[in-house]
N, C-alpha and C positions, 0 to 999 in steps of 0.2 A: 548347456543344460544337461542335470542329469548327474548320476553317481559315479565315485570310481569303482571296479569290481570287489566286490564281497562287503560292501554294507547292506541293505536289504534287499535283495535280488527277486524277492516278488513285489516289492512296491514300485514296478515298472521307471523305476528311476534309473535304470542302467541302460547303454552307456553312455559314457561323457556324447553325446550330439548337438550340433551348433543345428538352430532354430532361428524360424521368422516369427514375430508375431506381429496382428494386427495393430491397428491402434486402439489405446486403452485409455481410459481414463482415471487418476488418482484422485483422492478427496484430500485435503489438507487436513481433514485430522479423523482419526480411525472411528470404525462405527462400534458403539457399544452397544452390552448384550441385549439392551431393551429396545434399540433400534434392529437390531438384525430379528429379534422373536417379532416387532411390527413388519418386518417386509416379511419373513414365514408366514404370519399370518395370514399376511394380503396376498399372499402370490403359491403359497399352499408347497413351497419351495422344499425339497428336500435334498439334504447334504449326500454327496459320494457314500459317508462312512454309513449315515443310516439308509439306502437305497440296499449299500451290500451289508449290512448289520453286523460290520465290525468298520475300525478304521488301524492303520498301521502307526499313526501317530498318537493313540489312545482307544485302549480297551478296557472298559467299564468295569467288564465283568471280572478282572482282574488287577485292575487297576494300574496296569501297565503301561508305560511308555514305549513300548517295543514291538512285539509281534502279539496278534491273540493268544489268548491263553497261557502266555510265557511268564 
């Protein structure tokens, strides 16, 4: 898991480290957007990016794929 050095070094993706994970569960076919806004609603869920009101993988306010603001 994890990045090689110098792609985005604040999205806590560095370094390359081997990981356990629990057991998980996949669904056979992906949830769409009207199904993910119904578990929001019911469960009052909020995402990483809007808790810290940016996300590294999309920012709104510039519509970047990158870093905020960039």
């Amino acid at each position: 898991m994890g990045a090689k050095q110098g792609c985005h070094g604040g999205d806590g993706e560095e370094p390359v480290r081997r990981i356990q994970v629990s057991g998980y569960r996949l669904s056979a076919c992906t949830v769409t957007n009207a199904q993910f806004r119904n578990f929001v609603e019911a469960t009052d869920h909020q995402t990483t990016a809007e808790a810290f009101g940016w996300s590294f993988v999309f920012d709104p306010t510039s519509a970047s794929l990158d870093q905020p603001g960039s």
